[in-house]
N, C-alpha and C positions, 0 to 999 in steps of 0.2 A: 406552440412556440412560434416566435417571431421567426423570419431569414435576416441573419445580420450583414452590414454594407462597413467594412470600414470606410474611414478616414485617413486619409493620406498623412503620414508622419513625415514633417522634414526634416532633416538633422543637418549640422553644420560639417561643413568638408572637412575643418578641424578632426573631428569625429571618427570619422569615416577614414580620415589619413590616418589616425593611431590604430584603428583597428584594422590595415593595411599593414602597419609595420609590426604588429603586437603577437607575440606567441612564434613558436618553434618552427623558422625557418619558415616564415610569413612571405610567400615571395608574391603570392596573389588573392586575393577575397577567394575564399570557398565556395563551391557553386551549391551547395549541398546542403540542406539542413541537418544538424547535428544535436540527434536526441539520446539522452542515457537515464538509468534509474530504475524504479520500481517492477521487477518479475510481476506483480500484478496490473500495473497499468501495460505493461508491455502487449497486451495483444488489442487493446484496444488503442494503441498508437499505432500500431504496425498496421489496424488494418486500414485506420486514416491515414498512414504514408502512402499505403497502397493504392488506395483509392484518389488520394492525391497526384502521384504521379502520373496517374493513368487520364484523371479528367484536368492537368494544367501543364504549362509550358516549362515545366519545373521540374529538377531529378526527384526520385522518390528517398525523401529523410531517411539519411540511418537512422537506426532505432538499436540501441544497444539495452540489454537490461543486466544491472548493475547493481541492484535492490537501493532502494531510497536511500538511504547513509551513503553510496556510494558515489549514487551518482548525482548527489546534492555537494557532495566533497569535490567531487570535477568540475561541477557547475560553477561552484564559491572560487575554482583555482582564478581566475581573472577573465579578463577578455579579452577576446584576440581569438583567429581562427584555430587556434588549437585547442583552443576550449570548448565544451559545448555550448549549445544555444539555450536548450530545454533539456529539464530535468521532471521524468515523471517522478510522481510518489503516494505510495497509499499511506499517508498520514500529513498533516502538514507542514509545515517547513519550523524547523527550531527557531527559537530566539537568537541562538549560539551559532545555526546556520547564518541566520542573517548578519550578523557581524560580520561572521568571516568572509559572507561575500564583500562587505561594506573595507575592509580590512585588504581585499585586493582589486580595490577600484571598482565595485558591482554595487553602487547603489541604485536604482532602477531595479524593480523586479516585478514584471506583471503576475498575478493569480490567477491558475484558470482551475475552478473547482468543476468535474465534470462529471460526480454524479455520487451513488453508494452501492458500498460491494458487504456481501456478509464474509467471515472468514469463518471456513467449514473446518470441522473436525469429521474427515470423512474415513471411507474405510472400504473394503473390496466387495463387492456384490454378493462373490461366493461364501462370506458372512453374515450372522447376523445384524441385524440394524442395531446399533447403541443408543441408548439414551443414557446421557449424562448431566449434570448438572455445575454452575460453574466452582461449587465448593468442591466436586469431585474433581474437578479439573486442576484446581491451587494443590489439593492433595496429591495429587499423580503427581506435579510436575516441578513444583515447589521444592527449592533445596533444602528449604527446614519449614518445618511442621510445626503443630503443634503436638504436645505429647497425647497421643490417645489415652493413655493412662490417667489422665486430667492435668490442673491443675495449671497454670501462666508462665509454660516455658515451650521455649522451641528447643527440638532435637532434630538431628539430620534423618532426612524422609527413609522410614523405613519400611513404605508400601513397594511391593514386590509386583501381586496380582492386583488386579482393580478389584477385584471381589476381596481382599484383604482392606477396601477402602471401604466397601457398601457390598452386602450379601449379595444383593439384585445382579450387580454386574460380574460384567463377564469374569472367569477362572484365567482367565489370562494372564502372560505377562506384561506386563505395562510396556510398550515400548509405541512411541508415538516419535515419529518423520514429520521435521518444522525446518523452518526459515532460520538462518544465522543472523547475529547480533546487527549486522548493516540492515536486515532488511526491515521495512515498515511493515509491513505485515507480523512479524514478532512482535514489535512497537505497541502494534497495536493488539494483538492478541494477550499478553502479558497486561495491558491494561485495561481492556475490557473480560478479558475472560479470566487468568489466573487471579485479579484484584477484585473483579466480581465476586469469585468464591471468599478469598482470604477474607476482606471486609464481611463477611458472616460473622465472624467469630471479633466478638464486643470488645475483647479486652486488645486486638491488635487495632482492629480499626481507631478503640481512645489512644493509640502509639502518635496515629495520624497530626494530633492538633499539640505532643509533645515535643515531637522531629521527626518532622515530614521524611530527610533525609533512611532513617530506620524503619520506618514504615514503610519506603519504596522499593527498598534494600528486603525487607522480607516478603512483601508481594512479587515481587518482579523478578526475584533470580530464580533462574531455575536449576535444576538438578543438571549434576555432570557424572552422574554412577550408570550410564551408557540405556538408560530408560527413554533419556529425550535425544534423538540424534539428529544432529545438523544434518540438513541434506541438501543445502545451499541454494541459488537462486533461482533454480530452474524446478519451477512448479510441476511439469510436464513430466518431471522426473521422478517423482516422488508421488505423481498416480501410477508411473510405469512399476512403480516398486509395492505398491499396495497391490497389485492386481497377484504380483508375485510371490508377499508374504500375507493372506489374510488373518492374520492377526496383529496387525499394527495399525495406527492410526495414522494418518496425515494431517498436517496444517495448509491450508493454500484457501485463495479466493477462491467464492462461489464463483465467479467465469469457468473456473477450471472443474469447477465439479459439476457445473451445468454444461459444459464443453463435453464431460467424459461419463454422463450421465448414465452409459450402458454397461459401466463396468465397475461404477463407483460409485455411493451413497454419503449422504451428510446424515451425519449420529445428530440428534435431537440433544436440544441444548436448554436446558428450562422448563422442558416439555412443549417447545418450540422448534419448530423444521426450518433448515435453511431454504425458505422458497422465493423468488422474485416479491411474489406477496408482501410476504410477512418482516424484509428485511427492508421494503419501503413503507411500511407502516409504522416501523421502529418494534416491533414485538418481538422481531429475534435480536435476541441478548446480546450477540457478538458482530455488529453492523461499523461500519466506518466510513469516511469519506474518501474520497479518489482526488487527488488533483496533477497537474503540472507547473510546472515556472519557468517562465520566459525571461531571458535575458534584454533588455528593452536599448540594451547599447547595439547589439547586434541587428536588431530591425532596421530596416532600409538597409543594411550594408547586405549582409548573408542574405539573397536570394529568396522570398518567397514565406518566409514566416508570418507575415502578415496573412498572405491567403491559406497558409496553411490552418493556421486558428482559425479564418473561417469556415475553412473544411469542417473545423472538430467542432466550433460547437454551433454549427449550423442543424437545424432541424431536421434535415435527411439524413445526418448520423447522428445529434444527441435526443434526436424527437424521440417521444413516448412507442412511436411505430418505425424508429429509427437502423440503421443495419448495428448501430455499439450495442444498441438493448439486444435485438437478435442474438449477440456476443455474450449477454450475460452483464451488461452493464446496466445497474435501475437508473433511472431516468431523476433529474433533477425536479421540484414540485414548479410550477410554472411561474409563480411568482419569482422564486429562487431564482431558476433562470433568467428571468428577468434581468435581474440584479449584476448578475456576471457578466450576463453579454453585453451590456451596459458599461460595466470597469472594462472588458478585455480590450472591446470596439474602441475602447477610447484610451486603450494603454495604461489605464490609472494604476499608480504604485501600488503595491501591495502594503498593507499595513497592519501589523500585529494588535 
């Protein structure tokens, strides 16, 4: 990878006075960078705040984690120092997100895509290792099924054990630790992994090209009969709770399961293993993207965002021998990168 140099952005004093007078008790420009968002990008922002305060003349960015839904809802609130700057997220930003920012004066919005994370279905070491597959996983967690009995109807999920779903697995009771409905990581596991499974079965998937709306409505919701439990944005918490219940499953990025690799494993998912390898190869089934979004009204005013994106996606921490990879983050393919540091270096709008 290249080392990227910005470009100096100049913005009009106009500018720069609203975002002086603008948000809750605005008495001075903030000195601070101001990040919220994604429990999964969260440690890999933090460690580039860290690293940034330490090698610039610049305080070290809050970093707040919010889970995506949340902290793209604070981002979208307006501009002005009461708002944040950047919003991390492991999915990309909505169509509906971007309105709303467009809707409170946020049209400007840089993309920084910074790389791909697998989302593990892990489990405590003092266990055995799971293999699953993603129609067992629509089955677990799916609030309506299809009848096992046969025939083209759904009934409410009445698997209990996971070995009531496939002999092979475990006699357990199904009870799997995930992300709540704000965060992108559900987002995205509900659409790569429970819509993986569902689309198996021929007669839901032809639902797809009659109303999309019914189709996403029976892939995408999941069970509330206390099998799937919220256990909110803090990833670190829900290894801390596998290590204590070994027979549950958890939902969270591979950072965290390669962060906590002595106590905790990722269940095989396709007869594929969540590894660095094989989720930048695209062969593990449940892979996504990682990004941020910058507020591009707040550059030049708020202190240091400029150098801060060159912190991140600078090759000493997004390179393939980079300390984010060390972290558990796979690395963008070179050309990709290309392409990004390219839009970011030069601020270009984001565009759906």
């Amino acid at each position: 990878m290249k080392e990227v140099s910005f470009k100096t952005v100049v913005f009009s004093g106009a500018l720069a006075a609203a975002l002086l007078t603008t948000g809750a008790s605005a008495q001075s420009v903030r000195d601070q960078i101001s990040i919220v968002g994604s429990s999964t990008v969260y440690p890999f922002a933090t460690v580039v705040a860290e690293q940034f305060g330490r090698a610039t003349k610049f305080k070290t960015p809050t970093v707040e984690s919010t889970g995506s839904g949340g902290g793209l809802k604070l981002f979208c609130s307006g501009i002005g120092v009461g708002t944040p700057d950047i919003a991390n997220a492991s999915r990309r930003i909505k169509s509906s997100e971007v309105e709303r920012c467009a809707e409170n004066g946020i049209d400007e919005i840089v993309e920084v895509k910074i790389g791909y994370d697998g989302i593990v279905l892990a489990n405590s070491r003092t266990a055995p290792r799971v293999s699953l597959t993603t129609k067992d996983v629509f089955l677990a967690l799916a609030k309506e099924v299809p009848n096992p009995d046969g025939g083209e109807e759904l009934i409410s999920n009445p698997y209990q054990k996971w070995s009531d779903i496939r002999a092979e697995l475990p006699g357990t009771t199904i009870e799997v630790l995930g992300p709540p409905p704000t965060s992108g990581t559900r987002d995205a596991f509900v659409e790569l992994a429970m819509e993986g499974g569902c689309k198996q079965f021929d007669w839901i998937k032809a639902i797809k090209k009659q109303d999309k709306s019914q189709y996403k409505a029976i892939c995408h919701t999941i069970r509330e009969d206390g099998r799937f439990v919220e256990a909110g944005e803090n990833d670190n918490l829900i290894v801390q709770k596998l290590q204590t219940n070994p027979a549950a499953l958890g939902i969270f990025g591979f950072s965290f399961l390669d962060q906590n690799s002595d106590v905790v494993q990722g269940s095989l998912v396709n007869g594929e293993e969540p590894s660095f390898d094989k989720i930048a190869d695209g062969a593990y089934p449940v892979s996504r993207s990682l990004y941020f979004y910058v507020k591009k009204a707040h550059v030049g005013t708020i202190p240091g965002i400029e150098e801060y994106l060159a912190e991140f996606i600078g090759e000493n921490a997004m390179g393939e021998d980079g300390y984010l990879a060390d972290r558990g983050l796979i690395p963008l393919p070179e050309e990709e990168y290309e392409v990004m540091a390219s839009d970011v270096t030069n601020l270009r709008n984001l565009s759906l």
